[in-house]
N, CA, C and O of each residue as an XYZ file, in Angstrom:
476
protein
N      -4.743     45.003     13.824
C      -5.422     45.854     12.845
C      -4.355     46.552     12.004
O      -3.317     47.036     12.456
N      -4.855     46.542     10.334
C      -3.639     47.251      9.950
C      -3.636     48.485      9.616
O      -4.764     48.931      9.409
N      -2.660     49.316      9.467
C      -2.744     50.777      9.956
C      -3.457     51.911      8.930
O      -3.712     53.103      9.099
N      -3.660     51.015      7.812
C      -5.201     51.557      6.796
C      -6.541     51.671      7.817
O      -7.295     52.618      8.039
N      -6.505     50.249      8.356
C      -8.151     50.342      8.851
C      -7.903     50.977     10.158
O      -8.945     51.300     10.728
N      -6.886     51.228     10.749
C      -6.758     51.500     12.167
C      -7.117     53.221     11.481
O      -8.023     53.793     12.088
N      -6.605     53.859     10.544
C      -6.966     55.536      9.960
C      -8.102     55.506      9.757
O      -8.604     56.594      9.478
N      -9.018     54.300      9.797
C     -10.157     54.806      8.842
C     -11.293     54.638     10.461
O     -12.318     55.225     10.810
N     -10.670     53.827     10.928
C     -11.446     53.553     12.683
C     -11.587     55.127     13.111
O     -12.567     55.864     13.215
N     -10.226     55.315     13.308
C     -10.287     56.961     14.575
C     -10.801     58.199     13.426
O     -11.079     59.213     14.065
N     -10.939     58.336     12.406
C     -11.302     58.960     11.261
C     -13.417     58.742     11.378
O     -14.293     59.554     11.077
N     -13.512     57.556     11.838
C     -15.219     57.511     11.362
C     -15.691     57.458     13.425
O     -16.821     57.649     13.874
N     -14.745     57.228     14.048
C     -14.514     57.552     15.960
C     -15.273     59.279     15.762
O     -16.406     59.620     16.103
N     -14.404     59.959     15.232
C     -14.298     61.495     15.253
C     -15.441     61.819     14.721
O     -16.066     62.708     15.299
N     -16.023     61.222     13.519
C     -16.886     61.587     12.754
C     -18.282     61.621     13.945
O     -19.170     62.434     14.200
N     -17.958     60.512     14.369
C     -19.384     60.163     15.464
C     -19.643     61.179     16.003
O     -20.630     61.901     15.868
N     -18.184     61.352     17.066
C     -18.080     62.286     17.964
C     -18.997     63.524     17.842
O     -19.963     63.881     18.515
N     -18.052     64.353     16.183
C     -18.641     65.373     15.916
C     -20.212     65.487     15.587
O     -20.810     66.435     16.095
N     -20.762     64.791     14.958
C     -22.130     64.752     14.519
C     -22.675     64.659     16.093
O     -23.585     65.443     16.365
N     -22.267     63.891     17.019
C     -22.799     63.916     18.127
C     -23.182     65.930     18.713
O     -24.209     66.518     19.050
N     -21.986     66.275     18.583
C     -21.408     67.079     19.592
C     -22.659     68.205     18.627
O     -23.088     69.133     19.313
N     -23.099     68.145     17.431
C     -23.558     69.077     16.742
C     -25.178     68.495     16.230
O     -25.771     68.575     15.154
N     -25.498     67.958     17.411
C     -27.419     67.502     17.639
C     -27.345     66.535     16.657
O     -28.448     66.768     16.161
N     -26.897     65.610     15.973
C     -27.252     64.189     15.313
C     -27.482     62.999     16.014
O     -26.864     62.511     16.960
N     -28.369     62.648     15.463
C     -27.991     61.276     16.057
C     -27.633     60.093     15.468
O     -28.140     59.612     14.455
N     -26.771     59.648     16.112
C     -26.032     58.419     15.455
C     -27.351     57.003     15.696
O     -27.638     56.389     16.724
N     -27.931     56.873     14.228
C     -28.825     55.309     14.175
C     -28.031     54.512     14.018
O     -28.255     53.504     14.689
N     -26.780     54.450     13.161
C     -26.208     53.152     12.657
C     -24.746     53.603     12.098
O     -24.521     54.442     11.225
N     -23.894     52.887     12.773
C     -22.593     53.020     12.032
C     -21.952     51.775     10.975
O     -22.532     50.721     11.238
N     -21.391     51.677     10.366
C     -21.047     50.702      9.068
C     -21.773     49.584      8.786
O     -21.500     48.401      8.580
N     -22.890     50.329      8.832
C     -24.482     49.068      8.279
C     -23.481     49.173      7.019
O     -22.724     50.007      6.522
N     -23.993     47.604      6.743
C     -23.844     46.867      5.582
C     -24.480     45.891      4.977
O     -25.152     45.037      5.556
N     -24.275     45.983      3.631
C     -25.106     44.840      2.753
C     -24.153     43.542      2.222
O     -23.155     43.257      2.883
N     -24.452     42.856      1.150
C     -23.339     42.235      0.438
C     -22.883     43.008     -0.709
O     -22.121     42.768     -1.646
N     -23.809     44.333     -0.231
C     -23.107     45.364     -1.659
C     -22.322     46.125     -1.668
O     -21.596     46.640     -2.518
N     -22.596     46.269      0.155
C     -21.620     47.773      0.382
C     -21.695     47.956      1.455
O     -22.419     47.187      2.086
N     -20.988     49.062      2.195
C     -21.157     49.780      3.434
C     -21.190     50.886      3.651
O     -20.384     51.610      3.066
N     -22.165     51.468      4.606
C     -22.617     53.033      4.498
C     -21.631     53.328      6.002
O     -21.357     52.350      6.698
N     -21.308     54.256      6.278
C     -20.439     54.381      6.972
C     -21.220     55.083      8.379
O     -20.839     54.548      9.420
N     -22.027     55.952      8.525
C     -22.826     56.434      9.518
C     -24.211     57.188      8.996
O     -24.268     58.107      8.178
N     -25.151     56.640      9.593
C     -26.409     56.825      9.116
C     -27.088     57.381     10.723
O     -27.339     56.658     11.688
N     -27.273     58.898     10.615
C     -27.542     59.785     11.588
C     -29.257     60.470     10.981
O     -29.846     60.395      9.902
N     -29.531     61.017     12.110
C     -30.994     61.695     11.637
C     -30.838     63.265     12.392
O     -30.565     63.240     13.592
N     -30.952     64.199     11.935
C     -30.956     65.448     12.665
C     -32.595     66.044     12.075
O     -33.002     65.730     10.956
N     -33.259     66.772     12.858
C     -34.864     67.599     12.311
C     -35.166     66.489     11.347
O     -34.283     66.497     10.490
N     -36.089     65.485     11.112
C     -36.854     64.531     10.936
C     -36.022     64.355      9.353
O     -36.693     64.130      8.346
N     -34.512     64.486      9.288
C     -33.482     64.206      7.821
C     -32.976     63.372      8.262
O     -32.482     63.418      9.389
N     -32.939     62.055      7.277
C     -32.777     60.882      7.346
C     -30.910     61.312      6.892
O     -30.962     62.012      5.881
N     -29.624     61.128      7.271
C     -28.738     61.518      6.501
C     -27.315     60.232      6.580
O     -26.770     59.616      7.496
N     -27.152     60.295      5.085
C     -26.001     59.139      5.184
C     -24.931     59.767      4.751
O     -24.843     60.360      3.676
N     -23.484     59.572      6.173
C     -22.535     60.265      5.293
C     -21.554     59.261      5.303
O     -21.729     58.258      5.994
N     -20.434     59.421      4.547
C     -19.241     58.896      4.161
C     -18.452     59.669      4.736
O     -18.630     60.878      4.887
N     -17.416     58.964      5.141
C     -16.082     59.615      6.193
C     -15.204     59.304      5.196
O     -15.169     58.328      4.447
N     -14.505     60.254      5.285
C     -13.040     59.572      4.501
C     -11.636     59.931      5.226
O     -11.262     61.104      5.238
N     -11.038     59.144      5.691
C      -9.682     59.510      6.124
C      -8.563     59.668      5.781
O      -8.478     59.030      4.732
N      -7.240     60.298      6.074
C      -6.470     60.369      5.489
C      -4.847     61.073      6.331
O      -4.694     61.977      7.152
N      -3.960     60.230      5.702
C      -3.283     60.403      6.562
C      -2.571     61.768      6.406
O      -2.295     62.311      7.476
N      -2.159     62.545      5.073
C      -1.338     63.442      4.597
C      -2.295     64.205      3.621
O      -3.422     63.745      3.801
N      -2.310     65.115      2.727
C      -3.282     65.794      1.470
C      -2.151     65.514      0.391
O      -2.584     66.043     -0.633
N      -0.963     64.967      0.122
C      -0.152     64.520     -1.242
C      -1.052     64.355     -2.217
O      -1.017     65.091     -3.203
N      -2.346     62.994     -2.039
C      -2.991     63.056     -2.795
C      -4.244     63.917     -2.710
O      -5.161     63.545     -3.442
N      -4.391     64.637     -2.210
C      -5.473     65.538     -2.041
C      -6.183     65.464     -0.420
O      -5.500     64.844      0.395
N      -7.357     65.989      0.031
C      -8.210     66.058      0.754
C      -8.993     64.437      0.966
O      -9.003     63.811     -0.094
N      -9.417     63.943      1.750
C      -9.980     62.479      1.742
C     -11.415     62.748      0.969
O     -11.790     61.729      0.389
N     -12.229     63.772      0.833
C     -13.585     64.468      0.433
C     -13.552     64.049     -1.167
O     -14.311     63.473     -1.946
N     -12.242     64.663     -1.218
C     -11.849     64.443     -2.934
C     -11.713     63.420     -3.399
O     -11.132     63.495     -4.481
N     -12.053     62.145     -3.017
C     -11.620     61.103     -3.413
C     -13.155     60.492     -3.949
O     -13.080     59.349     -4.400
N     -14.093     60.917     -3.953
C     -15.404     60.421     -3.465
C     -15.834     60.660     -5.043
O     -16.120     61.814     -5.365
N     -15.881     59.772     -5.890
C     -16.278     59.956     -7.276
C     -17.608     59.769     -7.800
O     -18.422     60.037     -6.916
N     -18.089     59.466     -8.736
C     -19.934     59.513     -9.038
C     -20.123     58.077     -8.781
O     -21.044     57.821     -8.005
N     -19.437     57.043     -9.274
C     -19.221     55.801     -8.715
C     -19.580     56.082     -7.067
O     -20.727     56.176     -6.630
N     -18.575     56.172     -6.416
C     -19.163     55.627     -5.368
C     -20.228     56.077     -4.323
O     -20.574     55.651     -3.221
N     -20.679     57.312     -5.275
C     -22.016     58.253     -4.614
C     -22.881     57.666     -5.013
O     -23.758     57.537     -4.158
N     -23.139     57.136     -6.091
C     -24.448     55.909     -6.918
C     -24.727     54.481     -5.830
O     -25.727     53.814     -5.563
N     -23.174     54.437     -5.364
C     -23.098     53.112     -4.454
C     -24.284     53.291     -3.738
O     -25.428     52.855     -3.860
N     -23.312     54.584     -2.399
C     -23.930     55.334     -1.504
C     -25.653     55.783     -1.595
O     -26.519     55.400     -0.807
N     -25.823     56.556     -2.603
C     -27.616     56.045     -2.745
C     -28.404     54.865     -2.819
O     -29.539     54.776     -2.351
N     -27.755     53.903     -3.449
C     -28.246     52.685     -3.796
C     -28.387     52.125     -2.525
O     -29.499     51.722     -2.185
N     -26.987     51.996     -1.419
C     -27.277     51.465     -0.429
C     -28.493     52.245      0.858
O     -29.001     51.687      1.831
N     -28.657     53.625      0.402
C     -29.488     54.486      1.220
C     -30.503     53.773      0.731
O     -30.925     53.049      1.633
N     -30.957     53.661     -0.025
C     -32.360     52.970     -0.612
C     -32.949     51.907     -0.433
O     -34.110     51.686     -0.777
N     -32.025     50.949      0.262
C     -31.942     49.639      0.617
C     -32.006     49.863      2.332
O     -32.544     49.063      3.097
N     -31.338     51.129      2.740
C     -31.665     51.020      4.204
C     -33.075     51.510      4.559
O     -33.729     51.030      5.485
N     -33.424     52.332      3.895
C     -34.967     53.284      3.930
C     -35.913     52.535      3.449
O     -37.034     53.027      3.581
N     -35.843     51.058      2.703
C     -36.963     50.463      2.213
C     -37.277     49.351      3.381
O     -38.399     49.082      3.812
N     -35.793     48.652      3.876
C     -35.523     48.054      5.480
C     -36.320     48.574      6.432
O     -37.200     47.945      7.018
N     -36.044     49.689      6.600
C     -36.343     50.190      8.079
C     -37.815     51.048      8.036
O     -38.411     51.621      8.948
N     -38.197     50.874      6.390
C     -39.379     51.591      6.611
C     -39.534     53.010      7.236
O     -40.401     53.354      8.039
N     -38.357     53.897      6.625
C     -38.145     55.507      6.473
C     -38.257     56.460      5.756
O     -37.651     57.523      5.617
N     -40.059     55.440      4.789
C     -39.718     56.330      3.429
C     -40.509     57.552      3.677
O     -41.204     57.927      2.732
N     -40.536     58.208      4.707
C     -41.313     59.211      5.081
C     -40.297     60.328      5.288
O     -40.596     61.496      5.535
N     -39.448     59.993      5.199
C     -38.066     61.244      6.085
C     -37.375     61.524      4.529
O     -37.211     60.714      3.617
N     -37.074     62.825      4.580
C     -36.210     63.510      3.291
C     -34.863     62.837      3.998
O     -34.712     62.365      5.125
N     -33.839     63.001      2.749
C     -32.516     62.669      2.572
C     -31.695     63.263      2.813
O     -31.928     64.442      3.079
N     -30.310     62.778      2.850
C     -29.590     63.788      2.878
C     -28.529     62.984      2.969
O     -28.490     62.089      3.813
N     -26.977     63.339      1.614
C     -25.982     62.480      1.373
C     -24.770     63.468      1.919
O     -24.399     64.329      1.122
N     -24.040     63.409      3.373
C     -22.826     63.974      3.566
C     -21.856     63.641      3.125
O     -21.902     62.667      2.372
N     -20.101     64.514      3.480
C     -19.011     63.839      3.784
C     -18.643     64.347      4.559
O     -18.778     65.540      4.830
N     -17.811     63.140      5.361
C     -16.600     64.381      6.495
C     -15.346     63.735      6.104
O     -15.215     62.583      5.689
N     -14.540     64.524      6.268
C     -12.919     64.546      5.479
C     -12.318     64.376      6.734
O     -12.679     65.096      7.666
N     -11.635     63.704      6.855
C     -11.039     63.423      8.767
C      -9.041     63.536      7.887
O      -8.623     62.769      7.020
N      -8.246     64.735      8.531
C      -6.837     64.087      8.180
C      -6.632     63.879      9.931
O      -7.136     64.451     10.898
N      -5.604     62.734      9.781
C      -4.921     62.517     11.141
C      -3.525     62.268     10.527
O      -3.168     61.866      9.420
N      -2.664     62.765     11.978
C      -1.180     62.800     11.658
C      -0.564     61.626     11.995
O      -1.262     60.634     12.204
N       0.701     61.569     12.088
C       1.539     60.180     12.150
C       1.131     59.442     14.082
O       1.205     58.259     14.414
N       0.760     60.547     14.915
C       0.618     60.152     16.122
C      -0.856     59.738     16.644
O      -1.222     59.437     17.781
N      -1.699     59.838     15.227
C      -3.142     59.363     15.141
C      -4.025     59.694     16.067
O      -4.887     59.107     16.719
N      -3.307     61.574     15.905
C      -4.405     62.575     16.525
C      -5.052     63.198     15.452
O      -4.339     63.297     14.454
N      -6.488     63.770     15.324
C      -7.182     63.965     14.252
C      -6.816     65.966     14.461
O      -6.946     66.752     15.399
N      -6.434     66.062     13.327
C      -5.796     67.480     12.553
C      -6.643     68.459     12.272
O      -6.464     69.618     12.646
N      -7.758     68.016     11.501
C      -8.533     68.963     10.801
C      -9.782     67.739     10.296
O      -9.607     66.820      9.496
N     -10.785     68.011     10.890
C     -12.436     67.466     10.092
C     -13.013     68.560      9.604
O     -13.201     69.606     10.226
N     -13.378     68.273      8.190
C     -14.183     69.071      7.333
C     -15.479     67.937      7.424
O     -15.401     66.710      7.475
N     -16.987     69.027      7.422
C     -17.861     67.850      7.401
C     -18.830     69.142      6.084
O     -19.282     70.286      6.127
N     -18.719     68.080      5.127
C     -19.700     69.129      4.069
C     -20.801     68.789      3.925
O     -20.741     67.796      3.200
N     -22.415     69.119      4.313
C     -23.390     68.342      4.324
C     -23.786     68.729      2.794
O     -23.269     69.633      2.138
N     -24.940     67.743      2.321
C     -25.382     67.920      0.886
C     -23.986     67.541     -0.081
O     -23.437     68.385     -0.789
N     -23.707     66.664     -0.010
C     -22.133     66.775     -0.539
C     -22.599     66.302     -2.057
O     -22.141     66.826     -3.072
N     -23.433     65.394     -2.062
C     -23.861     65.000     -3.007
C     -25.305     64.449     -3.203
O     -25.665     64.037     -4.306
């Protein structure tokens, strides 16, 4: 594995974790289409919620949160829309997170920011 996807593994690991540790539940992790991939699709109080993890190894270029542009939030709905028409969830409100995962050179996780409603 190369050491991009190996940051982005223990980065969306943590993400689980935490949503676990804070009453979510994990339905689906990197469901995918041929369009895209949603990264963890959790439900907490009858909210259907899809978030995006982003990892990162250093903040040089910023926060991993910050990287997340209108592009790929359009993705991110588009593919929510495609999972909720699938699974027949069009009864449950929404809800689009992020969690910002940095991990250091020894690929222990530093600091998770998880911002719900992110977009």
């Amino acid at each position: 594995m190369d050491q991009r996807k190996r940051v982005g593994k223990i980065g969306e690991d943590a993400a689980a974790t935490y949503l676990r540790q804070h009453g979510y539940q994990i339905l689906m992790r990197n469901w995918s289409t041929r369009f895209g991939e949603i990264d963890i699709i959790a439900k907490k109080s009858q909210t259907l919620i899809f978030v995006e993890v982003r990892s990162t190894r250093g903040i040089r270029y910023g926060y991993g949160f910050q990287s997340i542009g209108n592009r790929k939030q359009q993705k991110v709905r588009r593919l929510a829309l495609q999972y909720v028409k699938r699974q027949q969830f069009n009864h449950l409100p929404l809800r689009f997170d992020v969690i910002s995962v940095l991990i250091n050179r020894e690929n222990k996780v530093v600091k998770l920011d998880h911002i719900p409603n992110a977009f």
